[in-house]
C-alpha positions as CSV (number, residue, x, y, z in Angstrom):
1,X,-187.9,82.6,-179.6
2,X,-184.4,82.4,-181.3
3,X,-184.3,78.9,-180.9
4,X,-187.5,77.7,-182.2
5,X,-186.8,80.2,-185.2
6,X,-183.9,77.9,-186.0
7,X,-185.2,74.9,-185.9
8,X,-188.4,76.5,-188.0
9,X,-185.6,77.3,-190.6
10,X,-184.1,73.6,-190.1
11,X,-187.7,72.7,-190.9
12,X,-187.9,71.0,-194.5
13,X,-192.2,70.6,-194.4
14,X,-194.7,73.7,-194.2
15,X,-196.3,71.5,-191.3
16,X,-192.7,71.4,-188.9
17,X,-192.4,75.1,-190.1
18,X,-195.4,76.1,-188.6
19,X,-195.3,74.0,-185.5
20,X,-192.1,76.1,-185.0
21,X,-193.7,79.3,-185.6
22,X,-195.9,78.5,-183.4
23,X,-193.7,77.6,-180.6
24,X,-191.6,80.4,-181.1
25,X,-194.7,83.1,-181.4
26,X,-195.1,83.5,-177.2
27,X,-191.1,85.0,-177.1
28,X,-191.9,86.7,-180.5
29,X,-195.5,88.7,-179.3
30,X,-194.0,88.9,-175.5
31,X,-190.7,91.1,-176.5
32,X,-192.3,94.0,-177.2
33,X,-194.6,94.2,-174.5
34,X,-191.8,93.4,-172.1
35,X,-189.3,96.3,-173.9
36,X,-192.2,98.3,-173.0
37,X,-192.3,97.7,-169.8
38,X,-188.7,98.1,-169.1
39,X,-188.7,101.5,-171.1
40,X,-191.6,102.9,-168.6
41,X,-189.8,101.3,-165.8
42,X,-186.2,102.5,-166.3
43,X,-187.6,105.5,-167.7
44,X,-189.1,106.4,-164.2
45,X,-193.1,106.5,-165.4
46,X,-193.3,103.4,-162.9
47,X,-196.7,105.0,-162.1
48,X,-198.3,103.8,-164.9
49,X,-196.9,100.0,-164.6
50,X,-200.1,98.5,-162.4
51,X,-201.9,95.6,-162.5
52,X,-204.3,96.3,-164.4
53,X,-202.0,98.3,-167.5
54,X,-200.3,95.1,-167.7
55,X,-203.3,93.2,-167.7
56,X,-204.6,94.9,-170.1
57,X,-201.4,95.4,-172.7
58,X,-201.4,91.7,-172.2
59,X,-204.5,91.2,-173.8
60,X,-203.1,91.4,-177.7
61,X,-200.2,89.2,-177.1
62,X,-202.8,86.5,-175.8
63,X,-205.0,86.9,-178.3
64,X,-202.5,86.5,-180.7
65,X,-200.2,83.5,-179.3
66,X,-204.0,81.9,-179.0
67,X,-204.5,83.2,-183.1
68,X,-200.8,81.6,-183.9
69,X,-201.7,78.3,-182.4
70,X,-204.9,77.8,-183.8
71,X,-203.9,79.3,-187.5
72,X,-204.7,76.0,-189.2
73,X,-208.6,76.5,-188.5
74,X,-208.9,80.3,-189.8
75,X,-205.4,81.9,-191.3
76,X,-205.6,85.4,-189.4
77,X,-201.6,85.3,-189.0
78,X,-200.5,83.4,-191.9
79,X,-203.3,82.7,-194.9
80,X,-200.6,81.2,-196.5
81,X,-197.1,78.9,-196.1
82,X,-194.9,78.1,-199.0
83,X,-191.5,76.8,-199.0
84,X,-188.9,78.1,-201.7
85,X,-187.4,74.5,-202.6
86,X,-183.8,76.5,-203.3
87,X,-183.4,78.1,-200.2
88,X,-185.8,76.3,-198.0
89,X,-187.2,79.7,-196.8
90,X,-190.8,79.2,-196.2
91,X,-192.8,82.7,-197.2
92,X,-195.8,83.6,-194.6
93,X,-198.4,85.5,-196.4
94,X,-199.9,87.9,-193.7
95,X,-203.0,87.5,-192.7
96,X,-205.5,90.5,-191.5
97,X,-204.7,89.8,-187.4
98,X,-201.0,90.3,-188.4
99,X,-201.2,93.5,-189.3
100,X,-203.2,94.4,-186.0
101,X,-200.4,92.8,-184.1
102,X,-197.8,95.0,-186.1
103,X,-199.9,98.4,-184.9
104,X,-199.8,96.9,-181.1
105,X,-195.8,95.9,-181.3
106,X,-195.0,99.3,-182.9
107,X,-196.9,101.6,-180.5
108,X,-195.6,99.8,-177.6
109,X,-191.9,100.5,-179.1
110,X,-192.5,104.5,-180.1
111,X,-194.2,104.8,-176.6
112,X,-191.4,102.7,-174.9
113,X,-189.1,105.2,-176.8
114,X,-190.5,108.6,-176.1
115,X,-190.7,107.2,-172.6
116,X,-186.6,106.7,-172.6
117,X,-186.2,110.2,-174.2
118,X,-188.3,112.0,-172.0
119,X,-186.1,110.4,-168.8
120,X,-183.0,111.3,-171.1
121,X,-184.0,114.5,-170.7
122,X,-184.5,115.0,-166.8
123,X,-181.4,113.1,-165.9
124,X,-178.3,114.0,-165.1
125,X,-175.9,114.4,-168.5
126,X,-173.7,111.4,-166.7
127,X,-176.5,109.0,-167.1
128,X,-177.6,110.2,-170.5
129,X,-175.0,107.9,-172.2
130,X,-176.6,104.7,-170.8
131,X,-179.8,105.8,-172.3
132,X,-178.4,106.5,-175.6
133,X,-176.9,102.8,-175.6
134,X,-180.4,101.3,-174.7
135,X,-182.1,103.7,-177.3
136,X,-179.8,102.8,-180.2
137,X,-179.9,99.3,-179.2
138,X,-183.5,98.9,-179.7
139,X,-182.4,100.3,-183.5
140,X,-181.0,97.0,-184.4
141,X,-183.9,94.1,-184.0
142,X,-186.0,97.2,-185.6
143,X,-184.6,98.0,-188.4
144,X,-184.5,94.3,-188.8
145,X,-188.4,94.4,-188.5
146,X,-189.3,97.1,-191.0
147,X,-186.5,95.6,-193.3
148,X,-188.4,92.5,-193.3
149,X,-192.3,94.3,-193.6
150,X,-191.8,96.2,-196.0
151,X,-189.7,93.3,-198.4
152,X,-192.1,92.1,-201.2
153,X,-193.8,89.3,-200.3
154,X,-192.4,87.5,-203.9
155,X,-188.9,87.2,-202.8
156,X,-187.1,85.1,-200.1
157,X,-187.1,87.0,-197.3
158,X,-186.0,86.2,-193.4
159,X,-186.5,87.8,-190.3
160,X,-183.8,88.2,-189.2
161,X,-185.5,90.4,-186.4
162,X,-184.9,87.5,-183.3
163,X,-180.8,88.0,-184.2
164,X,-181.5,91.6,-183.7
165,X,-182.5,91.0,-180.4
166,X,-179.8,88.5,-179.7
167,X,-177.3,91.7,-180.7
């Protein structure tokens, strides 16, 4: 993900910039399901993790690796590509399957974190450290996220959510 996103902002043509989207969109709609699943995991609700669940959380991310790749032919994810010539940021204008994709990734993350409190809470206090570190970890590529949502889509704005991850 964090390489293709570099060489998207290398990129110098709105066609090489969304070739590299594209390529980069399976690690992009993957991380969240996968935090997800390592939240229930670690957070002992292995129960839930069958087949099947994953199947089925699995679902969205297809759908929407399958929506990235064939954006040309209907702009669900990105209605839109322009380049600012200055910076050589390209600005995605969100499309309506975007936005489902947002609701997925973020109930996956609040479920992924109540499931980490709620083992927090039924450890022992010597363990509760390590969870606080992987809680407040997941702070940083998500507060690059929402900084990123919620900046107006008029001025030159990066996600700089993948270097989250990376830190």
């Amino acid at each position: 993900w964090a390489l293709a996103i570099a060489f998207e902002a290398a990129a110098t043509t709105v066609p090489l910039k969304l070739l590299w989207s594209q390529i980069a969109y399976p690690g992009t709609v993957t991380t969240t399901l996968f935090y997800f699943l390592f939240a229930m995991s670690y957070g002992q609700r292995d129960g839930f993790l069958t087949r099947r669940s994953v199947a089925l959380l699995s679902i969205v991310p297809a759908l929407t690796i399958l929506a990235a790749a064939t954006n040309t032919w209907h702009g669900w994810l990105w209605p839109e590509i322009t380049i600012d010539p200055a910076t050589n940021i390209a600005r995605y204008e969100h499309g309506w399957y975007f936005w489902v994709f947002v609701v997925y990734t973020y109930s996956l993350i609040g479920l992924g974190v109540l499931a980490l409190l709620g083992a927090a809470l039924r450890v022992a206090s010597s363990y509760r450290s390590q969870f606080a570190i992987i809680l407040s970890s997941a702070l940083v590529p998500l507060v690059a996220n929402v900084a990123y949502l919620l900046s107006p889509a008029d001025v030159n704005r990066y996600d700089f959510t993948p270097v989250g991850f990376m830190i």
